[in-house]
FISETI-845214 format. One record per residue (C-alpha): residue number from 0; x negated, y, z negated. Coordinates in Angstrom, 1 decimal. Layout:
N
pt i = NUM, c1 = X, c2 = Y, c3 = Z
...
//
This chain:
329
pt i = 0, c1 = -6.0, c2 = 38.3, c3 = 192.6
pt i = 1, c1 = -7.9, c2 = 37.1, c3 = 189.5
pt i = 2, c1 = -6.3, c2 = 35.1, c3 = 186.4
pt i = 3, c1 = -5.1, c2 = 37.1, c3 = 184.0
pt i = 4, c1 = -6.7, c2 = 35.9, c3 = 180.8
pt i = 5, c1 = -4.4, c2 = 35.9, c3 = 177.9
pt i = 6, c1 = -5.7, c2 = 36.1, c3 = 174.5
pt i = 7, c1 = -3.4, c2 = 35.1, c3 = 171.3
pt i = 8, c1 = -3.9, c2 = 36.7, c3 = 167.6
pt i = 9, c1 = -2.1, c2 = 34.1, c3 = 165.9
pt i = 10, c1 = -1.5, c2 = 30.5, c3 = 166.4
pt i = 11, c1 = 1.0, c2 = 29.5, c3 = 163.9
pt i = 12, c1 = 4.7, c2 = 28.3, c3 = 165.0
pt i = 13, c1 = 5.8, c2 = 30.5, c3 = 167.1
pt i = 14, c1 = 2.9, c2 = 30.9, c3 = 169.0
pt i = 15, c1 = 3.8, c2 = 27.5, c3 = 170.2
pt i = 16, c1 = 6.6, c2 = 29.4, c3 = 172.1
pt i = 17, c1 = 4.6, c2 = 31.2, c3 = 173.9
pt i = 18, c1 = 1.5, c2 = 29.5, c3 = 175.2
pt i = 19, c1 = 2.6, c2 = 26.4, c3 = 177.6
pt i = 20, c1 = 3.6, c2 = 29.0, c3 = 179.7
pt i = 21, c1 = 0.3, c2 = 30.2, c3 = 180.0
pt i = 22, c1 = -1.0, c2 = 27.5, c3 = 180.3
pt i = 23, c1 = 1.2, c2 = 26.1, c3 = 183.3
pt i = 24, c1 = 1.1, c2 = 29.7, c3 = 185.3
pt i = 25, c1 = -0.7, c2 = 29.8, c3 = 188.5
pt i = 26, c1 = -2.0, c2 = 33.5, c3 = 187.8
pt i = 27, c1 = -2.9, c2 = 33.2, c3 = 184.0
pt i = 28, c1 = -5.1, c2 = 31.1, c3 = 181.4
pt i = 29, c1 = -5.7, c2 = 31.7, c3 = 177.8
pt i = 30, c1 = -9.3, c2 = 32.9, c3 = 177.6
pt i = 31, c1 = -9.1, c2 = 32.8, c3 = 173.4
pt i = 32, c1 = -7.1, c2 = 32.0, c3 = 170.9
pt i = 33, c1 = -7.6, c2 = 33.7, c3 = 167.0
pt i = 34, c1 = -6.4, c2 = 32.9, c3 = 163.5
pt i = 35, c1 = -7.7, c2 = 33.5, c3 = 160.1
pt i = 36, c1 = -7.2, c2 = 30.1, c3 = 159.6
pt i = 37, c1 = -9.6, c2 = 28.0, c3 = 161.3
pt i = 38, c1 = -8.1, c2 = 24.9, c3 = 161.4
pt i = 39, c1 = -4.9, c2 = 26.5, c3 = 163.1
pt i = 40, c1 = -7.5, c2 = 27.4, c3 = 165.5
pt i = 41, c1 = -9.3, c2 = 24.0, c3 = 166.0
pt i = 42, c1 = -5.3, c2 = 22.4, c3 = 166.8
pt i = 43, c1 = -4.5, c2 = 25.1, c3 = 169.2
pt i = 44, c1 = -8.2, c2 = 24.5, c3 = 171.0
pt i = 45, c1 = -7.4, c2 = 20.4, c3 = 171.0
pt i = 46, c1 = -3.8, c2 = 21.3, c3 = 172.5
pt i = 47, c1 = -4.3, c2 = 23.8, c3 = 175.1
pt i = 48, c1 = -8.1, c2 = 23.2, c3 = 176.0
pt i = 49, c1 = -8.8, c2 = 26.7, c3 = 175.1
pt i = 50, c1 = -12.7, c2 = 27.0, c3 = 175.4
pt i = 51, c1 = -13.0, c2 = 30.1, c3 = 173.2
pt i = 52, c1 = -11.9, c2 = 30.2, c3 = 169.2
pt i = 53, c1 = -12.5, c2 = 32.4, c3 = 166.6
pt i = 54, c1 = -11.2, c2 = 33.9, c3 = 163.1
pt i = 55, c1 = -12.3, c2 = 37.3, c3 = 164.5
pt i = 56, c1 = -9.3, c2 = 39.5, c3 = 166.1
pt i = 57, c1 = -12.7, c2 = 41.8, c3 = 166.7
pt i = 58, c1 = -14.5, c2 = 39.4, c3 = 168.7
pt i = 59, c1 = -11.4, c2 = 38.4, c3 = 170.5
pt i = 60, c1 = -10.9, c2 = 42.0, c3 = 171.4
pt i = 61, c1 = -14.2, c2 = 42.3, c3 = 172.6
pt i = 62, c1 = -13.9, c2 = 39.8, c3 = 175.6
pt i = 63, c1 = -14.0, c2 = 41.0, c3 = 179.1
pt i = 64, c1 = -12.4, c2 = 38.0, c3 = 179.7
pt i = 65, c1 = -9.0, c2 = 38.5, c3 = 177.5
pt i = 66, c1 = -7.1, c2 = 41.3, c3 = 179.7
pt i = 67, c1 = -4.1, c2 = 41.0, c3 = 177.6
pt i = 68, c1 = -2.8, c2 = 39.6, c3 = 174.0
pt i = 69, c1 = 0.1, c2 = 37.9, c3 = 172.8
pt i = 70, c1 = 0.5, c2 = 39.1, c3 = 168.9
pt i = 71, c1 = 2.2, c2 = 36.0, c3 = 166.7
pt i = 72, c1 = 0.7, c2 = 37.3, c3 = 163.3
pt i = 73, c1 = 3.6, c2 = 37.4, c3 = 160.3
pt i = 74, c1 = 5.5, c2 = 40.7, c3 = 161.1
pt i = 75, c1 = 3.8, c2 = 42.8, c3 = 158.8
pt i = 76, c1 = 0.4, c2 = 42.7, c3 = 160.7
pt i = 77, c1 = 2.1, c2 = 43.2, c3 = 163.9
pt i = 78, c1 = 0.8, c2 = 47.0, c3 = 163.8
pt i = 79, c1 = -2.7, c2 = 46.5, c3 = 163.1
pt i = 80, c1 = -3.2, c2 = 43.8, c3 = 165.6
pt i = 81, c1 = -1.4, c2 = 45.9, c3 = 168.6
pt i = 82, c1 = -3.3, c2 = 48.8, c3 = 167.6
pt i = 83, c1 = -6.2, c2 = 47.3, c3 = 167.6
pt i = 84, c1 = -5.5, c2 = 45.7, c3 = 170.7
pt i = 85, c1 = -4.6, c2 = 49.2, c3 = 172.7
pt i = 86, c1 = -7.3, c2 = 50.5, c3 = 171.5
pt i = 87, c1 = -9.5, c2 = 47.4, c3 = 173.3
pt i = 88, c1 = -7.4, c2 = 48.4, c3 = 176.3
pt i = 89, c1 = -5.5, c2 = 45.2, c3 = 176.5
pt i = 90, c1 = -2.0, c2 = 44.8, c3 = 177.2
pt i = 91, c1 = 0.4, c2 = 43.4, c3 = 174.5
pt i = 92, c1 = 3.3, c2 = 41.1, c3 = 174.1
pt i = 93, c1 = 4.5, c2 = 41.5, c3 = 170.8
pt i = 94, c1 = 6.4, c2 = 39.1, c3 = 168.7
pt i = 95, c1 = 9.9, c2 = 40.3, c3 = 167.3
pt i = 96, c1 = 10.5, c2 = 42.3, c3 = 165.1
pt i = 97, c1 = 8.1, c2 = 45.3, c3 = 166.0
pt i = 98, c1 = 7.4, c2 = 46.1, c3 = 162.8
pt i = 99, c1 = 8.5, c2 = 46.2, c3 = 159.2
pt i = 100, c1 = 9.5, c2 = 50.2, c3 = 159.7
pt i = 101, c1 = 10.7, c2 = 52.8, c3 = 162.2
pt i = 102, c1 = 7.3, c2 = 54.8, c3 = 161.3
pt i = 103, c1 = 4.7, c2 = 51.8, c3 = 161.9
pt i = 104, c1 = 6.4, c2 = 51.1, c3 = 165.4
pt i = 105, c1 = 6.0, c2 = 54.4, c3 = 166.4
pt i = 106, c1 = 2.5, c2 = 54.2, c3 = 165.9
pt i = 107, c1 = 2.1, c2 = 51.0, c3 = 167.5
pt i = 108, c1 = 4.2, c2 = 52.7, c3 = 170.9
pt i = 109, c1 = 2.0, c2 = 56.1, c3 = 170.4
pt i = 110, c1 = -1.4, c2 = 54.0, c3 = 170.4
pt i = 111, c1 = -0.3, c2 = 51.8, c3 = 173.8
pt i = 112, c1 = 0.6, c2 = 54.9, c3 = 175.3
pt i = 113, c1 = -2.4, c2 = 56.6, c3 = 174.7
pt i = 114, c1 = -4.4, c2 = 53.9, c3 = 175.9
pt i = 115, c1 = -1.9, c2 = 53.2, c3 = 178.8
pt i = 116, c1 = -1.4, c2 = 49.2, c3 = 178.1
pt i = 117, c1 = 2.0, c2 = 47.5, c3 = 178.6
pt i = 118, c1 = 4.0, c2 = 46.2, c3 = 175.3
pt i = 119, c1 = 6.2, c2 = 44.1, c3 = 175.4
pt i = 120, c1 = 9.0, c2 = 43.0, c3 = 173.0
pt i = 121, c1 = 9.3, c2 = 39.1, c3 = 172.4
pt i = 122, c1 = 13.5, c2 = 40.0, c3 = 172.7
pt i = 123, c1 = 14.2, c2 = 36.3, c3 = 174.2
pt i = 124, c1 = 17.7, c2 = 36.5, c3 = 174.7
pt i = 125, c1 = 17.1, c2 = 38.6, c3 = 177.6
pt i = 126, c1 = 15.8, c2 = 35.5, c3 = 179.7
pt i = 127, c1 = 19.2, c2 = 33.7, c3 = 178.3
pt i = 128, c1 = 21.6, c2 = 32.7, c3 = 180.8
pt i = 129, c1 = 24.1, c2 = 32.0, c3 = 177.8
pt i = 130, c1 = 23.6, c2 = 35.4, c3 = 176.5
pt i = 131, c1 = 23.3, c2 = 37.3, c3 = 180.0
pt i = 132, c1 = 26.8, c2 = 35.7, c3 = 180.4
pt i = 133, c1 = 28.0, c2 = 36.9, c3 = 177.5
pt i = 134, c1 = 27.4, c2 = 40.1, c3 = 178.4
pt i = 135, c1 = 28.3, c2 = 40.0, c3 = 181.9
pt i = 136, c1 = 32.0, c2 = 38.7, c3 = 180.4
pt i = 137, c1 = 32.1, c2 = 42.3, c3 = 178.3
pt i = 138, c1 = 31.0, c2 = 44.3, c3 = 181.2
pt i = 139, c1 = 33.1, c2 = 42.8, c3 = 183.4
pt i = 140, c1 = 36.4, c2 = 43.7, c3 = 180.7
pt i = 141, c1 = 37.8, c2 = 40.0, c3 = 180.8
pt i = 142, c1 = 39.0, c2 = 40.7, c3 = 177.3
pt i = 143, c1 = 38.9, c2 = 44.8, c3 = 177.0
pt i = 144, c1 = 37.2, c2 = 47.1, c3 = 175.2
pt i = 145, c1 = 36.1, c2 = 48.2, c3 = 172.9
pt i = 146, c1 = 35.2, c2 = 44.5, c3 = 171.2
pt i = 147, c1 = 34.3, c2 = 42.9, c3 = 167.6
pt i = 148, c1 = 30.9, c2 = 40.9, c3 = 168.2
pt i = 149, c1 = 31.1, c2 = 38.0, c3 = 164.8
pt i = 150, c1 = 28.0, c2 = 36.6, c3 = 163.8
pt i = 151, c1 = 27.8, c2 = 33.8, c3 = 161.2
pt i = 152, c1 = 25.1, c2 = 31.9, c3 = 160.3
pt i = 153, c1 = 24.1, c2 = 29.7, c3 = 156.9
pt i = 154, c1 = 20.9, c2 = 28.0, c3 = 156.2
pt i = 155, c1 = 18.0, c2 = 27.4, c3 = 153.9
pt i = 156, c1 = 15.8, c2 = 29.7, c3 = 156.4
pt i = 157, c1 = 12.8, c2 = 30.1, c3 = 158.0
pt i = 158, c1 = 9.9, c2 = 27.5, c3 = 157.3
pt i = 159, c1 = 6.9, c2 = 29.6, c3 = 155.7
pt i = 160, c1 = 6.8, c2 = 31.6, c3 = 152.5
pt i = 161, c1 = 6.0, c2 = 34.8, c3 = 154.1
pt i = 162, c1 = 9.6, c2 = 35.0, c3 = 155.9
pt i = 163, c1 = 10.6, c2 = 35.9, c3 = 152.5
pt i = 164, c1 = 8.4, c2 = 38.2, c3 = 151.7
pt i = 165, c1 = 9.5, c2 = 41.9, c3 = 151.9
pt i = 166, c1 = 7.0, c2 = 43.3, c3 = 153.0
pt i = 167, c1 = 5.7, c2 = 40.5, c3 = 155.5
pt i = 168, c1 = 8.9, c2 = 39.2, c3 = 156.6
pt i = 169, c1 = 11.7, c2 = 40.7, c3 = 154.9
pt i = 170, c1 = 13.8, c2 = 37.6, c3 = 155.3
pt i = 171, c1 = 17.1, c2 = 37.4, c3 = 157.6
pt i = 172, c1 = 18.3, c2 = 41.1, c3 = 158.5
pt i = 173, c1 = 15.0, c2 = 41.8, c3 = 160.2
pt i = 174, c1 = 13.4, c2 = 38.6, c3 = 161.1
pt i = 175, c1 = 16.1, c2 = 36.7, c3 = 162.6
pt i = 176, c1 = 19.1, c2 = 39.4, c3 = 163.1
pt i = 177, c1 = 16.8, c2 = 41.7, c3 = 164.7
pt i = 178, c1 = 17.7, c2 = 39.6, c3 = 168.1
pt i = 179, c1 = 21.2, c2 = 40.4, c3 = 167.6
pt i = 180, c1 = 20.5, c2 = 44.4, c3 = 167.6
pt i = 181, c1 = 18.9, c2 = 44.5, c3 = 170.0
pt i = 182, c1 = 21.2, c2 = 42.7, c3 = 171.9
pt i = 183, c1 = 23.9, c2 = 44.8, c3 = 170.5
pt i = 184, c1 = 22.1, c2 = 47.6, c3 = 171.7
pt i = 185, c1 = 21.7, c2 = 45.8, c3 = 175.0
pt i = 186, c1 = 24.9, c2 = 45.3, c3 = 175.8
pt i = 187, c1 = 27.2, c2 = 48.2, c3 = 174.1
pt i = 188, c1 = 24.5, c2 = 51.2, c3 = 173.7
pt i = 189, c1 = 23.6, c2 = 53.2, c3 = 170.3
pt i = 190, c1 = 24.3, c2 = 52.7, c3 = 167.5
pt i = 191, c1 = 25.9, c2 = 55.1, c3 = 165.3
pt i = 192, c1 = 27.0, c2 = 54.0, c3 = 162.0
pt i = 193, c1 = 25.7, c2 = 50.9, c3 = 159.1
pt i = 194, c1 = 27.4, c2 = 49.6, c3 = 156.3
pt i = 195, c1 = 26.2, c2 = 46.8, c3 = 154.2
pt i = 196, c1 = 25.8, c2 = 44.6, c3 = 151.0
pt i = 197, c1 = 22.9, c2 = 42.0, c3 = 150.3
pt i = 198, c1 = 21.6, c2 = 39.9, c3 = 148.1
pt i = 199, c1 = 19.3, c2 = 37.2, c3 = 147.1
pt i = 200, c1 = 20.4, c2 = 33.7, c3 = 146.4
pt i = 201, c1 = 16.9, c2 = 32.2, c3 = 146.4
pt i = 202, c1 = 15.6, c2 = 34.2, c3 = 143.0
pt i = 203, c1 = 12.0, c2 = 33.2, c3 = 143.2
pt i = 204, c1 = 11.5, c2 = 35.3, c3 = 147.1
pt i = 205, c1 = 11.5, c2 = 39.0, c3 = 147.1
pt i = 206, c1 = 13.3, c2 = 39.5, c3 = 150.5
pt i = 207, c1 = 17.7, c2 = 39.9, c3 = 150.9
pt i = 208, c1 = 18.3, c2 = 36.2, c3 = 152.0
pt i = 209, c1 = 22.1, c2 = 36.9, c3 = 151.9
pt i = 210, c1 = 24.9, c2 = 39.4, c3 = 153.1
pt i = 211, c1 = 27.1, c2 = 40.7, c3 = 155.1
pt i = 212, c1 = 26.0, c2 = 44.2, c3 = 158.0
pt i = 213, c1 = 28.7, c2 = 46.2, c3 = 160.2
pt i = 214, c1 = 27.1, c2 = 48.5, c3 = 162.9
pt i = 215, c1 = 30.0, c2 = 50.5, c3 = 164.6
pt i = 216, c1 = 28.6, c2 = 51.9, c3 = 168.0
pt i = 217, c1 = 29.0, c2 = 54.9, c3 = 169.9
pt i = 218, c1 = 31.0, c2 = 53.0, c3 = 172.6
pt i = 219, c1 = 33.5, c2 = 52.1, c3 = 169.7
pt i = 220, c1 = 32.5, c2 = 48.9, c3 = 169.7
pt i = 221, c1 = 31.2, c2 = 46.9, c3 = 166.5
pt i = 222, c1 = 28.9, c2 = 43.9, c3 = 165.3
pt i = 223, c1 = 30.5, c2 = 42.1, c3 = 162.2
pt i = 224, c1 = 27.2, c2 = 39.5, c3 = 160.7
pt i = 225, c1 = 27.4, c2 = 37.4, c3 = 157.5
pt i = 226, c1 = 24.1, c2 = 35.8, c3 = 157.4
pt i = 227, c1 = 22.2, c2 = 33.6, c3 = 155.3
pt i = 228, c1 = 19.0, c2 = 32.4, c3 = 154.5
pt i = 229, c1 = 19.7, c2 = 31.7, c3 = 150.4
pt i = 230, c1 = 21.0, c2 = 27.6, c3 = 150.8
pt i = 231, c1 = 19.4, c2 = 24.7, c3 = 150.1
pt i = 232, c1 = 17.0, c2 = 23.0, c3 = 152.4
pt i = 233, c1 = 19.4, c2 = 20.8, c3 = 154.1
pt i = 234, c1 = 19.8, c2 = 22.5, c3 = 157.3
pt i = 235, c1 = 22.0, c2 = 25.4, c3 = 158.9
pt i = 236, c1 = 26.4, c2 = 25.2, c3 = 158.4
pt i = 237, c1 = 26.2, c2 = 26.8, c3 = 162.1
pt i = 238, c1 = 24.3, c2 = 26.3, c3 = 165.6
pt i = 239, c1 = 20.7, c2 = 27.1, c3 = 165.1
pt i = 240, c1 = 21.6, c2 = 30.8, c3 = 166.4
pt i = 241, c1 = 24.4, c2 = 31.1, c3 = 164.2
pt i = 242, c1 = 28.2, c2 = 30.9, c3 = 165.6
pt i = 243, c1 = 29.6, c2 = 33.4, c3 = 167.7
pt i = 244, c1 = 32.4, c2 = 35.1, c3 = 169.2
pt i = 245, c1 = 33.4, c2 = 38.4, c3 = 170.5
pt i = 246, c1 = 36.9, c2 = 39.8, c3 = 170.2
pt i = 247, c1 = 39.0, c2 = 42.7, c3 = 172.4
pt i = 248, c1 = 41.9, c2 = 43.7, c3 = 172.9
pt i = 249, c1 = 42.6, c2 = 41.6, c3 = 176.1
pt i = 250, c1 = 41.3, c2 = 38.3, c3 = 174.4
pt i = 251, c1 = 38.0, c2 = 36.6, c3 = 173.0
pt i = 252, c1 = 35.2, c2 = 35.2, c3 = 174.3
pt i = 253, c1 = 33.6, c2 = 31.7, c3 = 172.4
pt i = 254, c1 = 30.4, c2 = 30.0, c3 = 172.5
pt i = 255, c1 = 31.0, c2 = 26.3, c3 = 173.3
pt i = 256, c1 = 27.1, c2 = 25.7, c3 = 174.3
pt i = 257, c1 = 27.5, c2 = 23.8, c3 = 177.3
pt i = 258, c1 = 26.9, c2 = 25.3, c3 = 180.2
pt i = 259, c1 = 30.3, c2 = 27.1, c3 = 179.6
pt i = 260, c1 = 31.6, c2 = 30.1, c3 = 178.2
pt i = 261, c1 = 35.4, c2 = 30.4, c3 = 176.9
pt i = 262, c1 = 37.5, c2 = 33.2, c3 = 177.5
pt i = 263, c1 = 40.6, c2 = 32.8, c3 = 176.1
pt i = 264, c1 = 43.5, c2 = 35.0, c3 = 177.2
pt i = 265, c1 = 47.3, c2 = 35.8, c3 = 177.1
pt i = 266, c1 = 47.6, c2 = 33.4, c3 = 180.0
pt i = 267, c1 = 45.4, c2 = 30.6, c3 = 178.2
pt i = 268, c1 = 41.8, c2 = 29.4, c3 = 178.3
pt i = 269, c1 = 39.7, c2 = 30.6, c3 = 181.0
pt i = 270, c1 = 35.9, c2 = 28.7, c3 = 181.4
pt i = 271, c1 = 33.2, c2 = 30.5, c3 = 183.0
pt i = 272, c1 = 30.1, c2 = 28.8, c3 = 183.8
pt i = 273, c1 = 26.4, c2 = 29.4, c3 = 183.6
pt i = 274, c1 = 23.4, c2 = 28.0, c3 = 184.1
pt i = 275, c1 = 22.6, c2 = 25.6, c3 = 181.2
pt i = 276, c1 = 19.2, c2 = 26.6, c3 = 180.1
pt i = 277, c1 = 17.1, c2 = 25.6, c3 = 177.0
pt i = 278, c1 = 14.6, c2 = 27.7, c3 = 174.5
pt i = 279, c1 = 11.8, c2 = 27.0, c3 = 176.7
pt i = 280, c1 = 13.6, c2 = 28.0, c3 = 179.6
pt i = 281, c1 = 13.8, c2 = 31.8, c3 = 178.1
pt i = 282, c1 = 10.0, c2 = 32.0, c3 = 177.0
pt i = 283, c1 = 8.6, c2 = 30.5, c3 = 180.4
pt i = 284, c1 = 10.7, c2 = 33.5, c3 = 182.1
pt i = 285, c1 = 9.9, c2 = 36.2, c3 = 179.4
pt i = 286, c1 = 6.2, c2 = 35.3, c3 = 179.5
pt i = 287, c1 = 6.2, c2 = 35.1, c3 = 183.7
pt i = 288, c1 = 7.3, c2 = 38.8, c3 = 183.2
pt i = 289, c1 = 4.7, c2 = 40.1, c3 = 181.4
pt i = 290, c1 = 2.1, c2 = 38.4, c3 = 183.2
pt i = 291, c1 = 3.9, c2 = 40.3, c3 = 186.3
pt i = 292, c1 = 3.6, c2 = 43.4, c3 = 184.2
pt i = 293, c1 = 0.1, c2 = 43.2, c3 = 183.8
pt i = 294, c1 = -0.7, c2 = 42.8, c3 = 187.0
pt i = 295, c1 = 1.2, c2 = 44.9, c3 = 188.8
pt i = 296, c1 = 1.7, c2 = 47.7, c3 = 186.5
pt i = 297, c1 = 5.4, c2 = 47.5, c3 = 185.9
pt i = 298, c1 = 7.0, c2 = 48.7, c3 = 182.7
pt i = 299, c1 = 8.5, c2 = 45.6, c3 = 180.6
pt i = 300, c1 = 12.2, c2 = 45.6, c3 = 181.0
pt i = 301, c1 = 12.3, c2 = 44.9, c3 = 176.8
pt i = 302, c1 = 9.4, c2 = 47.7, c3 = 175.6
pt i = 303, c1 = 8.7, c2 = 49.8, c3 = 172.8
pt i = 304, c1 = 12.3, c2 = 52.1, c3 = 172.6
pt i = 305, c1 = 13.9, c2 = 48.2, c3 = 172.5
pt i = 306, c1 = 11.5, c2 = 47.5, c3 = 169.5
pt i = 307, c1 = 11.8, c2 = 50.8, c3 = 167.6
pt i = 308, c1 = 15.6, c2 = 50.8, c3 = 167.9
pt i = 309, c1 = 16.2, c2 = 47.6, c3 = 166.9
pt i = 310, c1 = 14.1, c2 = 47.9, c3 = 163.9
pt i = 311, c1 = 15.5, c2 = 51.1, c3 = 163.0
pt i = 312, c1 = 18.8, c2 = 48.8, c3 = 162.4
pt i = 313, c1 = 17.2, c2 = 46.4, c3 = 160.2
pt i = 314, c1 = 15.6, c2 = 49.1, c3 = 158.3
pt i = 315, c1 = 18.3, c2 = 50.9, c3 = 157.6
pt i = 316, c1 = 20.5, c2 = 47.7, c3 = 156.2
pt i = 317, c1 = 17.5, c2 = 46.7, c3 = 154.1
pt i = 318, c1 = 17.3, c2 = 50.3, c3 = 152.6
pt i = 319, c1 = 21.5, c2 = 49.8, c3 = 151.8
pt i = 320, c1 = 20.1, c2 = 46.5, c3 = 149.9
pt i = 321, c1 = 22.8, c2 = 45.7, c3 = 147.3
pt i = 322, c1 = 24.3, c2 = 48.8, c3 = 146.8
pt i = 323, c1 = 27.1, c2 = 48.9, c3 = 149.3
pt i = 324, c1 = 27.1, c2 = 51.8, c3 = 151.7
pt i = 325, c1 = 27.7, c2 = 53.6, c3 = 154.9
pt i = 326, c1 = 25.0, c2 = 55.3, c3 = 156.8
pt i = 327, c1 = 25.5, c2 = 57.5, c3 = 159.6
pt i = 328, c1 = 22.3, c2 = 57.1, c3 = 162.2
//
């Protein structure tokens, strides 16, 4: 079987992620790597040895060699880049979130469909041992159900202007929450009902930075967040993925970080163990699957209904803004 050449439109941070993993596969290489800005180009070239380099997505796209793309362009550009890319007939790993709206993710399923390419969602939790455990812990009904997922986080925010922007990045409760819907939905089904209030604390951006969302669930069960993006430049309050804890009727469940989960119960505290696994860990294992994908035709196991859903959260608290409401989904 052939290498599976892996083009990337995009080669800012997070595209950092990604490609080491393509590079050290057995069954892929990158065959080019694009950016409007050419010096983001020239780096990437000098640290993965990528021959080919351009500011073209087109003349990417046109490459017999490039039989699949991973898109790492600010969130707002996600849809013309996958679009663009079905339409080339390549396959697509797409950074988180999907899109900036229900509407644009749709088109950006309709067009792979059409042109019958694999997408992918860049959902990394799903290659988390710490979050697959988690999850198994709920399943299992260590602590009942239904359960309260908390999510706190507190920060100056994500390192490049465009985060904030609304209509590039739209700052926390899309960018950076959007992993905890979809995980939400992952682990505890549809969701059924929003209420929120947000705000901005850094006055010179135009995305929410700050507030506080409550999705209630079909299954009864509900995820509480009070995030932030509005502080100072000094660093995050919390863990770098916020701190966590999930409460039932049986117990809770904490995130300790190391290697061990605690469930703490009527009887006392209860440790279960996983697998201690780092950041690089979960994108080596997310980006093994979707070579897998490509070449053996399998559907991702985080596609297009993962992205739409997920993003149909966010754009529903965004839309509540700072007028505090309840919307039924």
């Amino acid at each position: 079987m052939s290498k599976i050449g892996i083009g990337f439109i995009g080669c800012g941070g997070i595209h950092r992620a990604h490609a080491p993993h393509v590079v050290e596969h057995p069954d892929a290489f990158i065959a080019c790597a694009m950016d409007v800005n050419e010096e983001a180009v020239k780096k990437h070239q000098a640290d993965y040895g990528t021959e080919c380099g351009t500011t073209s997505m087109e003349e990417l796209l046109a490459r017999d060699d490039v039989d699949a793309v991973v898109v790492c362009t600010p969130t707002g550009y996600h849809p013309d880049a996958v679009i663009a890319a079905a339409r080339a007939g390549k396959h697509v790993l797409c950074e988180k979130p999907m899109a900036m709206t229900v509407a644009k993710c749709e088109e950006m399923a309709a067009a792979c469909d059409e042109a019958g390419v694999q997408l992918q969602l860049a959902f990394v939790r799903h290659y988390c041992n710490e979050w697959l455990k988690m999850r198994e812990v709920i399943h299992d009904g260590m602590i009942g159900r239904p359960v309260v997922w908390r999510s706190v986080s507190g920060g100056s925010g994500a390192p490049t202007p465009w985060f904030f922007d609304k209509e590039l990045g739209g700052g926390p409760f899309i960018d950076g929450a959007v992993h905890n819907y979809d995980w939400a939905r992952f682990t505890f089904g549809e969701a059924e009902r929003i209420c929120a209030n947000l705000r901005r604390l850094k006055q010179t951006t135009t995305a929410w930075d700050t507030g506080t969302a409550v999705v209630d669930f079909e299954s009864g069960d509900q995820l509480i967040m009070c995030w932030s993006w509005g502080l100072p430049g000094f660093g995050s309050t919390v863990r770098a993925d916020g701190a966590h804890d999930v409460l039932g009727p049986g117990g809770a469940i904490m995130f300790p970080g190391d290697g061990k989960l605690s469930v703490r119960l009527e009887d006392g505290e209860h440790l279960v163990e996983f697998e201690p696994d780092t950041g690089a860990d979960w994108f080596r294992r997310q980006m093994a699957h979707f070579i897998e994908c490509v070449q053996t035709g399998r559907q991702p196991q985080v596609g297009a209904r993962e992205g739409i859903e997920a993003t149909r959260i966010a754009e529903t608290i965004l839309n509540i803004g700072d007028r505090p409401g309840v919307v039924e989904l």
